[in-house]
N, CA, C and O atoms as a GROMACS GRO file, in nm:
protein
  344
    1UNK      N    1   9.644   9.524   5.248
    1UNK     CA    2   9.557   9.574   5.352
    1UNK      C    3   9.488   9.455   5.418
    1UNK      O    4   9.451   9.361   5.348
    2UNK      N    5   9.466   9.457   5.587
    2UNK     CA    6   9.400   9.324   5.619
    2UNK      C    7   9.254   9.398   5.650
    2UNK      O    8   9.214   9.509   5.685
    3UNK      N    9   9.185   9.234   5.606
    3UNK     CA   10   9.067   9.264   5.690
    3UNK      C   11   9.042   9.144   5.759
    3UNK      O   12   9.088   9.030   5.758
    4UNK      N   13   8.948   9.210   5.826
    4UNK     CA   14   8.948   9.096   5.980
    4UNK      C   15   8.811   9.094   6.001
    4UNK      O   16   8.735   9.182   5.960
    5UNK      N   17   8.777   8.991   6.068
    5UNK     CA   18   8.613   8.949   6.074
    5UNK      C   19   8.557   9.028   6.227
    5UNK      O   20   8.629   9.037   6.326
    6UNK      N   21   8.470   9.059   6.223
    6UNK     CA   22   8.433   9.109   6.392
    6UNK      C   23   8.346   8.964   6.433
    6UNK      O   24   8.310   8.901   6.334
    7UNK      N   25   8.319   8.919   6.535
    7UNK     CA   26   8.260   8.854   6.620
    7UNK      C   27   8.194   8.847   6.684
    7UNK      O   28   8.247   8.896   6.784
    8UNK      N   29   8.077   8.811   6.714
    8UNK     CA   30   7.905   8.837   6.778
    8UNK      C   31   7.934   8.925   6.903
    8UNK      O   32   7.843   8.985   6.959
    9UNK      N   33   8.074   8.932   6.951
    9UNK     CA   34   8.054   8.996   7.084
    9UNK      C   35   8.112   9.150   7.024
    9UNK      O   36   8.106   9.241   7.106
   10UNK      N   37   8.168   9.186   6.888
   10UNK     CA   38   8.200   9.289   6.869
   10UNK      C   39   8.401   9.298   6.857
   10UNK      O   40   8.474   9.395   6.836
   11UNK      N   41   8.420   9.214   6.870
   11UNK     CA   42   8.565   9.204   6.904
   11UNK      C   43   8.647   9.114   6.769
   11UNK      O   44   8.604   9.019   6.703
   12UNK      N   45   8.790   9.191   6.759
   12UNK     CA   46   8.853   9.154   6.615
   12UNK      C   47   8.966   9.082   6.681
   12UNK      O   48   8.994   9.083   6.801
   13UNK      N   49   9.017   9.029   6.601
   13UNK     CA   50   9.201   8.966   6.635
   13UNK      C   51   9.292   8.974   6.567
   13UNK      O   52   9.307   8.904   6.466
   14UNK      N   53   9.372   9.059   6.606
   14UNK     CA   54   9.500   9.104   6.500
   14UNK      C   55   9.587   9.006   6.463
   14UNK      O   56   9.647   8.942   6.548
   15UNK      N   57   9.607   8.980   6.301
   15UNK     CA   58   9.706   8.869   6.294
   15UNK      C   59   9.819   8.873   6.328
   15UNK      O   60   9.845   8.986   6.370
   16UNK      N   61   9.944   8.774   6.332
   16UNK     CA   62  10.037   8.773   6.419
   16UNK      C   63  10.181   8.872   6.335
   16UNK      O   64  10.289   8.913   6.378
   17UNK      N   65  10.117   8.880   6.209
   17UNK     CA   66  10.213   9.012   6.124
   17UNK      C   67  10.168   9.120   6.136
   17UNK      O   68  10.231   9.224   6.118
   18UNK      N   69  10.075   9.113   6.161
   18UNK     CA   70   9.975   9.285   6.224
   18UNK      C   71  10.098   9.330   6.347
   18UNK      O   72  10.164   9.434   6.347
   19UNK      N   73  10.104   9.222   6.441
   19UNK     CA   74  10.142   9.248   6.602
   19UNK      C   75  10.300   9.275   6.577
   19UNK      O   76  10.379   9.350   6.633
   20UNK      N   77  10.314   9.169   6.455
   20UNK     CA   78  10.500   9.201   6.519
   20UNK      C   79  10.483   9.331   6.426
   20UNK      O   80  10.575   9.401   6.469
   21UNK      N   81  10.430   9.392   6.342
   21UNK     CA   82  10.468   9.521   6.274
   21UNK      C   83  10.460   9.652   6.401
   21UNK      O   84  10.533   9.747   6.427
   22UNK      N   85  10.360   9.611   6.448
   22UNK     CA   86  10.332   9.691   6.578
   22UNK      C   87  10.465   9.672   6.714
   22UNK      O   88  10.483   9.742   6.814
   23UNK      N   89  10.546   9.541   6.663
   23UNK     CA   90  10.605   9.550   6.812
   23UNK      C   91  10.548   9.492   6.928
   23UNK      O   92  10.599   9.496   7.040
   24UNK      N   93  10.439   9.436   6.897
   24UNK     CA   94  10.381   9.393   6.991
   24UNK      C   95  10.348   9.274   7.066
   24UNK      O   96  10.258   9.217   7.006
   25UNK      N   97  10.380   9.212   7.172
   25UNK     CA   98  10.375   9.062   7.267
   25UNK      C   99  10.306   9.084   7.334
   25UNK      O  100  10.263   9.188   7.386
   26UNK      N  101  10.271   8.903   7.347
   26UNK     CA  102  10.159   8.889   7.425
   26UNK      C  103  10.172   8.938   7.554
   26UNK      O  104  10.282   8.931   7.609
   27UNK      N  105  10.086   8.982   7.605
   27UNK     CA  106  10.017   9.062   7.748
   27UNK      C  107  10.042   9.200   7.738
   27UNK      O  108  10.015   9.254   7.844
   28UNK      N  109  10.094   9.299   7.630
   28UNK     CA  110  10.101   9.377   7.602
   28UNK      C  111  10.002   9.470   7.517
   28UNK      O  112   9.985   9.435   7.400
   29UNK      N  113   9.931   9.592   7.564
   29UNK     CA  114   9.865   9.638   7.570
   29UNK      C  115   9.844   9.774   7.420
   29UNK      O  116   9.925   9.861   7.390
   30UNK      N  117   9.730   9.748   7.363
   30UNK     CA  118   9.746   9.798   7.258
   30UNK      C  119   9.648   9.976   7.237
   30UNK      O  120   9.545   9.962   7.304
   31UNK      N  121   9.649  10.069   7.196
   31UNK     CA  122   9.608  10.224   7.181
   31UNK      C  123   9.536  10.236   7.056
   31UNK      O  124   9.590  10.204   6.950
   32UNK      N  125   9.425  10.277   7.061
   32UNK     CA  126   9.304  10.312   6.949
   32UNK      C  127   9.288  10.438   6.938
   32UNK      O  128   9.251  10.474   7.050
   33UNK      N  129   9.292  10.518   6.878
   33UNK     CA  130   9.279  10.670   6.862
   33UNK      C  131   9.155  10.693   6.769
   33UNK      O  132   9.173  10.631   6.664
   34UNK      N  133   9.071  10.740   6.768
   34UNK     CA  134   8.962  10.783   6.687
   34UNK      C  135   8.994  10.888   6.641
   34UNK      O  136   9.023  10.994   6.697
   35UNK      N  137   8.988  10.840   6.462
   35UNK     CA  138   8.989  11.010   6.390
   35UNK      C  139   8.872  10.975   6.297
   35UNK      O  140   8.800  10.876   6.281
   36UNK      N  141   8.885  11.132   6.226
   36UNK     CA  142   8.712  11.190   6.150
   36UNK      C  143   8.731  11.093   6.042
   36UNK      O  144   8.841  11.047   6.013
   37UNK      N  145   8.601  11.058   5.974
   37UNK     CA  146   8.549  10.970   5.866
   37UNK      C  147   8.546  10.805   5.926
   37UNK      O  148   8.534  10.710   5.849
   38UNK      N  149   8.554  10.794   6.025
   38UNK     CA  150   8.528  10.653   6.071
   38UNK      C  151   8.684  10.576   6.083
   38UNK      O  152   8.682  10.453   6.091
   39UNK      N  153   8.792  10.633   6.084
   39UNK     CA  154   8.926  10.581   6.061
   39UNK      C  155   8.977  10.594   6.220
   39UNK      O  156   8.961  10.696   6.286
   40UNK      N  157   9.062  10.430   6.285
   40UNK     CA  158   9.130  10.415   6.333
   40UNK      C  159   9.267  10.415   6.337
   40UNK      O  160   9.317  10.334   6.258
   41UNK      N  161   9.349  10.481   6.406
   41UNK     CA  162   9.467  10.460   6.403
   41UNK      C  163   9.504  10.378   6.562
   41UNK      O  164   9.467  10.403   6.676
   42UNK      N  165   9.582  10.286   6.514
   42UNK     CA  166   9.632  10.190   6.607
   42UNK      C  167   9.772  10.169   6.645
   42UNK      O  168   9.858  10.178   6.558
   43UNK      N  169   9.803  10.143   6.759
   43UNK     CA  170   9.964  10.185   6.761
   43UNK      C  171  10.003  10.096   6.908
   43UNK      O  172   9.903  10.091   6.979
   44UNK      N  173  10.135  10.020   6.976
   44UNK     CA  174  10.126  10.013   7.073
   44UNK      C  175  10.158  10.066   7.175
   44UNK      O  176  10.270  10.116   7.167
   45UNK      N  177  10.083  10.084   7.323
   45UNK     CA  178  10.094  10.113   7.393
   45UNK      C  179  10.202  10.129   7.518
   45UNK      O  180  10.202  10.068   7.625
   46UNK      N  181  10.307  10.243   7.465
   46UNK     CA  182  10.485  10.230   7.600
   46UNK      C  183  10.438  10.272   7.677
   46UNK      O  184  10.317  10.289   7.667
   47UNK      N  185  10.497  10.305   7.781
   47UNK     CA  186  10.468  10.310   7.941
   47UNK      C  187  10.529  10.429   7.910
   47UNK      O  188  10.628  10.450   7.841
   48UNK      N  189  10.439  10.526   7.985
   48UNK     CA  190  10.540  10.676   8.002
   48UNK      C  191  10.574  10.671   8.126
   48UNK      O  192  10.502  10.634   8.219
   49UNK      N  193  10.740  10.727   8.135
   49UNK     CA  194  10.784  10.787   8.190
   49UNK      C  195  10.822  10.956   8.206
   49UNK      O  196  10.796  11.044   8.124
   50UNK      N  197  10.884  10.971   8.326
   50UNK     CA  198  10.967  11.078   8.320
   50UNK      C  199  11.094  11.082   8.411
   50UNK      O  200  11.111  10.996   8.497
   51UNK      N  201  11.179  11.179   8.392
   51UNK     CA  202  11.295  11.152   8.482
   51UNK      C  203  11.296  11.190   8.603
   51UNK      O  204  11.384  11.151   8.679
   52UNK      N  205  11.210  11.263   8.636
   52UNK     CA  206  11.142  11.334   8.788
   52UNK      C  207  11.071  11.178   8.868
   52UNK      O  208  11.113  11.149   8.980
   53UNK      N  209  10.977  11.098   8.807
   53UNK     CA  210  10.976  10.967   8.846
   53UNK      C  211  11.114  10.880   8.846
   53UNK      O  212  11.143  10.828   8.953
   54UNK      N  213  11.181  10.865   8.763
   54UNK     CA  214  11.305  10.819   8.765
   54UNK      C  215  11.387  10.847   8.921
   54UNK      O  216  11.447  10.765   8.990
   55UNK      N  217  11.367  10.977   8.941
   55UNK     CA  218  11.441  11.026   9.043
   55UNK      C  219  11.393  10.994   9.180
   55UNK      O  220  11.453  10.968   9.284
   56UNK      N  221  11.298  11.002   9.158
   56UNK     CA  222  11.200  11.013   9.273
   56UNK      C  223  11.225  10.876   9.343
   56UNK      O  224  11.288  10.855   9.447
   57UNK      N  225  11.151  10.772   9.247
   57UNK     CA  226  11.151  10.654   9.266
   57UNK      C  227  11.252  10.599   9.347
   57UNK      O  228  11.213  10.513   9.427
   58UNK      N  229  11.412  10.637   9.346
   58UNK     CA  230  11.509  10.597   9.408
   58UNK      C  231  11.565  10.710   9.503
   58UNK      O  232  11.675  10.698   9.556
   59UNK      N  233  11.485  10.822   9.523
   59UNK     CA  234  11.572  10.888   9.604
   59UNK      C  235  11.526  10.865   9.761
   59UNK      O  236  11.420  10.859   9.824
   60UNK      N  237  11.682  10.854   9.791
   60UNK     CA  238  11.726  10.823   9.974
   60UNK      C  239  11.682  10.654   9.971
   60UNK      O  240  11.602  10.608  10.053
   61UNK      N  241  11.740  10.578   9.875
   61UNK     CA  242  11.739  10.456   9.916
   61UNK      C  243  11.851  10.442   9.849
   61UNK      O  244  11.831  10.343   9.778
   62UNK      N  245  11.981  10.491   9.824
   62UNK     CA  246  12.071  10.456   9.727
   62UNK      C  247  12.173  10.456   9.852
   62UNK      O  248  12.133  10.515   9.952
   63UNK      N  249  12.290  10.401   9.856
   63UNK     CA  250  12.376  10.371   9.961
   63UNK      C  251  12.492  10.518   9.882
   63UNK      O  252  12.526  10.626   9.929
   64UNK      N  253  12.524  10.448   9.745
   64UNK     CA  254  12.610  10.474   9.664
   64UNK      C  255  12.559  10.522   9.552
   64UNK      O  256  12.458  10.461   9.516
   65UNK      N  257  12.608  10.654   9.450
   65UNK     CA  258  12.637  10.644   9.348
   65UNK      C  259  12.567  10.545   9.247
   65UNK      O  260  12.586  10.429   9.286
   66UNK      N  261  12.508  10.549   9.153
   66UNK     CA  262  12.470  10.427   9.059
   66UNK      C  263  12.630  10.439   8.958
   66UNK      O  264  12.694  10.537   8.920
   67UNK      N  265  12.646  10.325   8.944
   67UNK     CA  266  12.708  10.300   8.843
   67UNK      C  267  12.642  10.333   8.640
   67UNK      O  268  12.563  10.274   8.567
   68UNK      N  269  12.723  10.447   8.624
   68UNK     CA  270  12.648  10.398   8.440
   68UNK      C  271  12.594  10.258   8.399
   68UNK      O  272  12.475  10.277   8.371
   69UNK      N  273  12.615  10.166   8.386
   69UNK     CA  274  12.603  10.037   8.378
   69UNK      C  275  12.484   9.991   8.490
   69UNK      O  276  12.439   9.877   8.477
   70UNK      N  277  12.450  10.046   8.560
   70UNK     CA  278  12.329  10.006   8.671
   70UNK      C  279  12.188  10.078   8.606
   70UNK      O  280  12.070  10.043   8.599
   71UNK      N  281  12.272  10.209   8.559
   71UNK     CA  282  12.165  10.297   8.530
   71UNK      C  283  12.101  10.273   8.398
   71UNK      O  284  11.987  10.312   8.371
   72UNK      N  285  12.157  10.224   8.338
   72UNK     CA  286  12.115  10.147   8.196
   72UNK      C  287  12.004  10.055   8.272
   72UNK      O  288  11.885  10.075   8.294
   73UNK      N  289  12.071   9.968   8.296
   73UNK     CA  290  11.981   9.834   8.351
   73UNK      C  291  11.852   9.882   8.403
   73UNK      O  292  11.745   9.831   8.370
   74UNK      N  293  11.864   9.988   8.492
   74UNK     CA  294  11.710  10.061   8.499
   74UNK      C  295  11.631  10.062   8.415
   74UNK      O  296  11.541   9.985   8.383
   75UNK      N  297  11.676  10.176   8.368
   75UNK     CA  298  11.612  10.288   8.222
   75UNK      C  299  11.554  10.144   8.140
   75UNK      O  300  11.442  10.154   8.089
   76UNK      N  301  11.623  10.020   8.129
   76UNK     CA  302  11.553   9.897   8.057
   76UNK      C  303  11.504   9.817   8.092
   76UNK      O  304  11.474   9.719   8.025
   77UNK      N  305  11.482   9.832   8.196
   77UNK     CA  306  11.370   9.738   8.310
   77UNK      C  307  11.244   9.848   8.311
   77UNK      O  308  11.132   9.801   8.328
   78UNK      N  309  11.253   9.946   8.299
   78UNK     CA  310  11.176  10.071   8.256
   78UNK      C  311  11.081  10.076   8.134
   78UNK      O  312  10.958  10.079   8.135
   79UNK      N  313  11.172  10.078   8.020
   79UNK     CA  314  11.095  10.059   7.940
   79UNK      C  315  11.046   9.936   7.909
   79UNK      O  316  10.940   9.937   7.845
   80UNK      N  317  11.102   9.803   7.943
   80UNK     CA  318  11.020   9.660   7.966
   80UNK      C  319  10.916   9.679   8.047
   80UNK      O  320  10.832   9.589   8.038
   81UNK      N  321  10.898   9.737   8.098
   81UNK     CA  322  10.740   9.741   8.195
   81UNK      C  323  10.804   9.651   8.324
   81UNK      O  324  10.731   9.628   8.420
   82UNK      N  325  10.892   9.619   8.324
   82UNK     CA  326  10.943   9.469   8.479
   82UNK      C  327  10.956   9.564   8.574
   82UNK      O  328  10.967   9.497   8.677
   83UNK      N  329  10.966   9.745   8.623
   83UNK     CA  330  10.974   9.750   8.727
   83UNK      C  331  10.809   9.744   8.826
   83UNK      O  332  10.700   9.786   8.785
   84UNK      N  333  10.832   9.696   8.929
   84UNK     CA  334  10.722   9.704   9.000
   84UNK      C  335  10.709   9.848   9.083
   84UNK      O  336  10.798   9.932   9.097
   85UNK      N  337  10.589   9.851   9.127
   85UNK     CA  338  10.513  10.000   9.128
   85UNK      C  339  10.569  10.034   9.284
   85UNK      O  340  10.493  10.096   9.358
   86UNK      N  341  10.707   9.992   9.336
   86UNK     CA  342  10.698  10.010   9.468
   86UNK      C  343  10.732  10.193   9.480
   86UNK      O  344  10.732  10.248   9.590
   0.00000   0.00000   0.00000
């Protein structure tokens, strides 16, 4: 079990086996859930989607057909967080 020191401003730092258990890199954003008796659960933070955004996002800018192989490349630029919000 870790414990971790808090800091005059209130703030902890997860060690770097904490983060990779979590999955988690730097600039990547982490989820605190409050439950009863004073217990945190911590977890990291994916980007939700849905496929109605999926759709949306590209419809009437497609010339062609996506290729399977294009559509992958999405869906994982997707869940990397790399697409931009256009």
């Amino acid at each position: 079990m870790a414990s971790l020191a808090v800091t005059v401003k209130g703030q902890v730092t997860l060690k770097r086996d904490l983060l990779q258990h979590l999955g988690i890199k730097p600039g990547e954003r982490v989820v605190f859930e409050k439950l009863p008796g004073g217990v945190l659960k911590v977890r990291a933070a994916r980007p939700g989607g849905s496929i109605d955004g999926f759709i949306g996002r590209h419809a009437g800018k497609l010339k062609k057909p996506l290729t399977i192989e294009e559509m992958n490349e999405i869906a994982a630029a997707g869940w990397a967080g790399e697409l931009d919000g256009e």
